[in-house]
N, C-alpha and C positions, 0 to 999 in steps of 0.2 A: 525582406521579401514581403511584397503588399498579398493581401487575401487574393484577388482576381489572380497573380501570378502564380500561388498555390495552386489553386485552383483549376489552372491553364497546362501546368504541371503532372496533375493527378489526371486530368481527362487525357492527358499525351499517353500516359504510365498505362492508362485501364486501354484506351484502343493498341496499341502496340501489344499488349496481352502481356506487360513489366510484370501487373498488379497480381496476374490469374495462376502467375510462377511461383507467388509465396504460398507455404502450406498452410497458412491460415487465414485462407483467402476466403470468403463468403462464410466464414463457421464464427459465431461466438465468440467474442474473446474470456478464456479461461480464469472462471473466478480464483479471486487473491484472498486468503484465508486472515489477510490482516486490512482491508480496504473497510468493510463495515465499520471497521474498531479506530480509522484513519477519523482522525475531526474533517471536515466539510472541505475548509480553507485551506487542508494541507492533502487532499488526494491528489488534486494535476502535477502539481511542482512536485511533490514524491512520486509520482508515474513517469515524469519528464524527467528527471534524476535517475529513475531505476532504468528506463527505456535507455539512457543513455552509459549505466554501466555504473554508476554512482548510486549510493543508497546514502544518506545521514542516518547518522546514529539512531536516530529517534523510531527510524525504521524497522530494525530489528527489535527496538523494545514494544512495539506495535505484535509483529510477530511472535515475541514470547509470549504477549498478554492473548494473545487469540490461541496459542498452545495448550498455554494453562485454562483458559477458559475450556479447553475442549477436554485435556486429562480430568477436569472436576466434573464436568460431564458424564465421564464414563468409569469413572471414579466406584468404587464398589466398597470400601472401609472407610469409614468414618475419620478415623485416625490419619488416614492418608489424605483424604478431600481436605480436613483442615489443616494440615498439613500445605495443601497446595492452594487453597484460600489466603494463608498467609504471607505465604509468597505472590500470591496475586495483587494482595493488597499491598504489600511492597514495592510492586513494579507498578503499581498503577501511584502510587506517590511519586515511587521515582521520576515515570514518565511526567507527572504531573508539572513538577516542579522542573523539569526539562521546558516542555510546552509552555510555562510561564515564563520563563527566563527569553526565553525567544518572543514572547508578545511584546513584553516589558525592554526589551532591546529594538524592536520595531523591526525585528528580519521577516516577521509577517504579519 
């Protein structure tokens, strides 16, 4: 489908009043607590994936590390934050070596 056809589409969808049915129609769309933490190059194709009911794996490791990012946050013993620093450092390797194996394969 070419862009004009889109486009031809959505002004059909917004006067027929298709568009003004859905509930988050004119509001914000709701921040994603792992989208900041997403590299640059992989937010659309992970947005296109999740919009579509798919998530890859890399996704939820995204999500963990923005979790833990926010439990050392709010984190109040010491024992426990490093505790949870070193789990963050673990999933941020993990992830790490994930996101390279996929450059180094040329999937993005």
């Amino acid at each position: 489908m070419r862009d004009d056809e889109i486009a031809l589409y959505l002004q059909q969808a917004l006067a027929s009043g298709e568009l003004q049915s859905a509930e988050s129609f004119g509001k914000p769309l709701a921040a994603d607590a792992g989208w900041e933490a997403t590299p640059d190059s992989l937010r659309m194709p992970f947005k296109i994936l999740k919009n579509a009911g798919f998530a890859p794996p890399e996704v939820a490791l995204f999500h963990q590390k923005a979790d833990l990012q926010a439990q050392i946050a709010a984190c109040g013993d010491e024992t426990e934050r490093r505790q949870l620093q070193e789990q963050l450092g673990q999933l941020a390797q993990q992830l790490a070596l994930r996101l390279e194996a996929l450059r180094s394969s040329g999937q993005f």
